[in-house]
N, C-alpha and C positions, 0 to 999 in steps of 0.2 A: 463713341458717345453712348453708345448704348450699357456698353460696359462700364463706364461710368458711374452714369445715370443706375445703373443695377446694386454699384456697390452705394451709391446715395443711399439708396430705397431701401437698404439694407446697414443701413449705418443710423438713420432715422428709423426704421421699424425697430432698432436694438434701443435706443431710448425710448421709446414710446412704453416700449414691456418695463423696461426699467424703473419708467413713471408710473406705470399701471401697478408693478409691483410694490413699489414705496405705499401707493397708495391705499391699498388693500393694507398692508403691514400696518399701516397706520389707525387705518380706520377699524382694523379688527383690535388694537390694542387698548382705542379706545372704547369701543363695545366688551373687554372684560373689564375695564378700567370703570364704568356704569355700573354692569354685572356686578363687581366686587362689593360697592359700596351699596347696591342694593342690596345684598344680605347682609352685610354689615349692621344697616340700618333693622331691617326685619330681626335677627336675633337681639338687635339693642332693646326694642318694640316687644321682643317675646319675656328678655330678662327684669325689665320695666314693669312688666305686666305681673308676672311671678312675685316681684319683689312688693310690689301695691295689693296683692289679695295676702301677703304674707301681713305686710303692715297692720293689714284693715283688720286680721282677727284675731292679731294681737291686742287690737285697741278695744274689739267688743267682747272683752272676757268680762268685765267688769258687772257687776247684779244692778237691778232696777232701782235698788233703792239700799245701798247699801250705806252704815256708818261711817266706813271710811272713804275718803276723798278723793274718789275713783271715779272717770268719765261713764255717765251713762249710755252703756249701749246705743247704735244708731236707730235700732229697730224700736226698741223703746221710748228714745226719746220722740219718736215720732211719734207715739200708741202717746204718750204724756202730753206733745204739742195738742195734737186731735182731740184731746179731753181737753185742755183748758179750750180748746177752738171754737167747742160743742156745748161745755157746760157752763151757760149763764145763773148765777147764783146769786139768790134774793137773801141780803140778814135783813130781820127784825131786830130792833132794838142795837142798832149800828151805830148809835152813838154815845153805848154804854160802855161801861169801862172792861169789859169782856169781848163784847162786840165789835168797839172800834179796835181793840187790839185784833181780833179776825180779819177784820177789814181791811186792814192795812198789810196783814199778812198773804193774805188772797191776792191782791192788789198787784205788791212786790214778785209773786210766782206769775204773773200773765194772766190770773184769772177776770173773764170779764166778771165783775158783782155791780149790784144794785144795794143800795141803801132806803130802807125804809126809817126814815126821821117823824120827828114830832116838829123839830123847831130848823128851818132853815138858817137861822144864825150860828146855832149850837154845830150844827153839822160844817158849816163853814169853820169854824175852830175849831173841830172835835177831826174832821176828816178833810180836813185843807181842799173842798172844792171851791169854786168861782162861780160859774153861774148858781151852783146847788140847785139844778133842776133834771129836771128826766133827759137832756142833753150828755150830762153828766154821770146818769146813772142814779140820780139821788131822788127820789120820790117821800114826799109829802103827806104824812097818814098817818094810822092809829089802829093798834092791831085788833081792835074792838069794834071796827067799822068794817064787814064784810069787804065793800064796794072800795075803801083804796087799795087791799090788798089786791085783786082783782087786777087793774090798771097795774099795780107795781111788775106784780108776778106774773104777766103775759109775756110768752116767750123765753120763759125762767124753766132751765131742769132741776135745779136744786133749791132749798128752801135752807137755812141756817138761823136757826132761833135762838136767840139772845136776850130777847126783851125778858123783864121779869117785873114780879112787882115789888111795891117798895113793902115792907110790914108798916108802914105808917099808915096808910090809905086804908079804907072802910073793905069789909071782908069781901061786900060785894065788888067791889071795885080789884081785889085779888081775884075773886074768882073767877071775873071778866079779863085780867091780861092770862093767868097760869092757865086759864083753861080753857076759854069760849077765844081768846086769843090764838092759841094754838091751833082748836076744830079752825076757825077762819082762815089761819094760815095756811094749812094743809090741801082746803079746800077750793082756797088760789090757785094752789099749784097744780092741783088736777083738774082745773079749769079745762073744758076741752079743747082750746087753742094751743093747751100746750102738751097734748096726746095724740102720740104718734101713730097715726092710725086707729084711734080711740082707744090706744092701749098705753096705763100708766107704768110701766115697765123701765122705763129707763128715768123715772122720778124718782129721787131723792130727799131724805128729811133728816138734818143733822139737827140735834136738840142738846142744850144745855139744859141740863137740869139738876138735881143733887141727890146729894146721899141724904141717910136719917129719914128715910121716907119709908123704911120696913118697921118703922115702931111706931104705932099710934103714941102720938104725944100731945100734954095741953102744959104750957109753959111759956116762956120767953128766951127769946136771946137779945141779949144787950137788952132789956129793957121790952123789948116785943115780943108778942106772939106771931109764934113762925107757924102752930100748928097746923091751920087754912091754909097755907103756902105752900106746906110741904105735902098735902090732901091734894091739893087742885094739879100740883106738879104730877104727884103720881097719879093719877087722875088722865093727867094728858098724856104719859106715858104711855097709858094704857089703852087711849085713843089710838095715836099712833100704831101701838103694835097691832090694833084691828082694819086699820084703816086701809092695808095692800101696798101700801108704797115704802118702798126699800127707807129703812132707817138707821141711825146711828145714836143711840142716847147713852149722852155723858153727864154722869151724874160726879160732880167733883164735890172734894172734902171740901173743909173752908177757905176761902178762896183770902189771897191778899196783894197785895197789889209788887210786886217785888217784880224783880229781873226774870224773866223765865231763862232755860235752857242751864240750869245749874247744879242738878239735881237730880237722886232718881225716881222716876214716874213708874207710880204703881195702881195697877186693874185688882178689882175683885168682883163681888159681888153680893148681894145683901147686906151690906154694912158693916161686914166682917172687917173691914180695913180699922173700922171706930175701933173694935174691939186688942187693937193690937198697938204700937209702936204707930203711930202714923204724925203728920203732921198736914200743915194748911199747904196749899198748891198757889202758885202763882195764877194769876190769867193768866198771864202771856202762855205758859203752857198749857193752857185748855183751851185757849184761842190758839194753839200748834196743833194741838191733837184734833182738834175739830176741824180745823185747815187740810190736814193729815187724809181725814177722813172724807173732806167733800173731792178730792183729789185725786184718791183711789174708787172714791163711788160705791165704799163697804156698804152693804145691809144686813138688818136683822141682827144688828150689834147693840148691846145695851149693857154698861159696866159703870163699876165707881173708877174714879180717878184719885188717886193722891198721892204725896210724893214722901221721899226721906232723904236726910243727907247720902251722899253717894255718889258715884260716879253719873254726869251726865247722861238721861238717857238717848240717845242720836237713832236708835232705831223706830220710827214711827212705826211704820209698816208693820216691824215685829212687835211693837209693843199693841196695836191693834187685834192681828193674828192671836195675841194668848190672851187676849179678853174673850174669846168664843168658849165656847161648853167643848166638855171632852169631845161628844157625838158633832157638833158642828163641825172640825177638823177635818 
């Protein structure tokens, strides 16, 4: 029995190892069998990775503002989101035919604007609002009453002047929108609530204005005298450029009402453009270039505008850039 029982205890201990052994075998195979597809994974994880910064700066070659039809940068459009995020933008005379073309320009880009109106109706069919009230962005006023510009322009970095006067109206009455107009406006804007740290540095003033304003003149056009108009204009200009706050004054040829974007747009300066080859500008392209202008946040720009047949201009940016003097470069 005992000898039996010995070869039992040895016939059972020889499958036990055997079990023990399977089971090791097994369990180690599936511990590289884990192992394996954990690296697997990780180098899939390291090539993935490689292959997305490869992507990404293939995709950010592209210029901030270029002609052709190439994604803006992501660093960029960000710097571009951040500006319109920031820059609240007041037009005067938003529901003129210069103006509302701005207006709806800005509008269409994400910019937030404000509309300073004369007639709530006009604005409701000039600039398709509903309520037409400060809900809306639309405010109620006359740029000859200190106190609505005020209320409009509270909260406002930019200032975009449009209003103009008609040559029909009494001289006094030009020299109240072209130029006691303008000191109003300006002086909205640097209202203290809207100085950052009482510092007017990151205000803005884009100005429509015109050419023909380097020759003293007493005449008419069509029928009227322009000569007070084109006095009080340059007049305001010349506020402006004392006044501290970053500006952009465009003075366009004669303006007409036509398709913009057709054409090529040309800068000079003192009226030299009259003198040559020139012809009348659309709005719509002077409501671009002003648009152009409150967007990059340029200062200390002041040029004529006009255009000629030619190849569309698409470069804003650059056609900004070569309005400056050689020394501002």
């Amino acid at each position: 029995m005992e000898d039996g029982s010995h070869l039992l205890r040895t016939e059972n201990e020889d499958k036990t190892n055997r079990q023990t052994n399977k089971m090791t075998t097994s369990n180690m195979n599936c511990t590289c069998s884990i192992l394996t597809r954990s690296i697997v994974m990780v180098i899939l994880a390291f090539l993935i990775g490689r292959l997305s910064v490869k992507m990404d700066a293939l995709c950010h070659k592209s210029p901030l503002y270029s002609s052709s039809k190439q994604d803006i940068p992501q660093t960029d459009r960000t710097q571009v989101t951040n500006i319109k995020k920031e820059n609240v933008v007041l037009i005067t005379g938003a529901t003129g035919r210069t103006g509302s073309l701005l207006y709806s320009n800005l509008v269409e880009k994400g910019v937030s604007v404000r509309a300073l109106v004369r007639s709530v109706d006009k604005a409701r069919d000039v600039l398709g609002c509903d309520s037409c009230d400060s809900s809306e962005g639309i405010f109620v006023g006359d740029v000859t009453r200190p106190e609505d510009l005020i209320n409009a322009a509270k909260g406002v970095t930019t200032v975009a002047i449009a209003a103009s006067a008609s040559p029909g109206i009494s001289k006094d009455e030009q020299m109240a929108v072209e130029f006691d107009g303008v000191i109003n406006t300006v002086a909205a804007l640097a209202q203290e609530a809207n100085r950052d740290g009482g510092s007017i540095d990151r205000l803005r003033v884009v100005l429509c204005s015109s050419m023909g304003t380097s020759t003293p003149r007493s005449g008419n056009d069509h029928g009227y005298d322009i000569s007070d108009i084109l006095h009080w204009k340059l007049n305001a200009e010349a506020f402006i450029e004392s006044a501290g706050v970053g500006y952009t004054i465009v003075k366009p040829c004669g303006l007409v009402d036509s398709d913009g974007g057709n054409s090529t747009l040309l800068v000079g300066h003192h009226d030299t453009l009259l003198k040559g080859d020139h012809y009348s500008i659309p709005r719509a392209d002077v409501a671009t270039v002003m648009s152009q202008a409150v967007l990059t946040r340029n200062e200390w720009l002041r040029f004529d505008l006009c255009s000629k047949p030619g190849s569309p201009t698409t470069d804003l940016e650059g056609l900004l850039e070569s309005s400056k003097w050689e020394w501002q470069k």
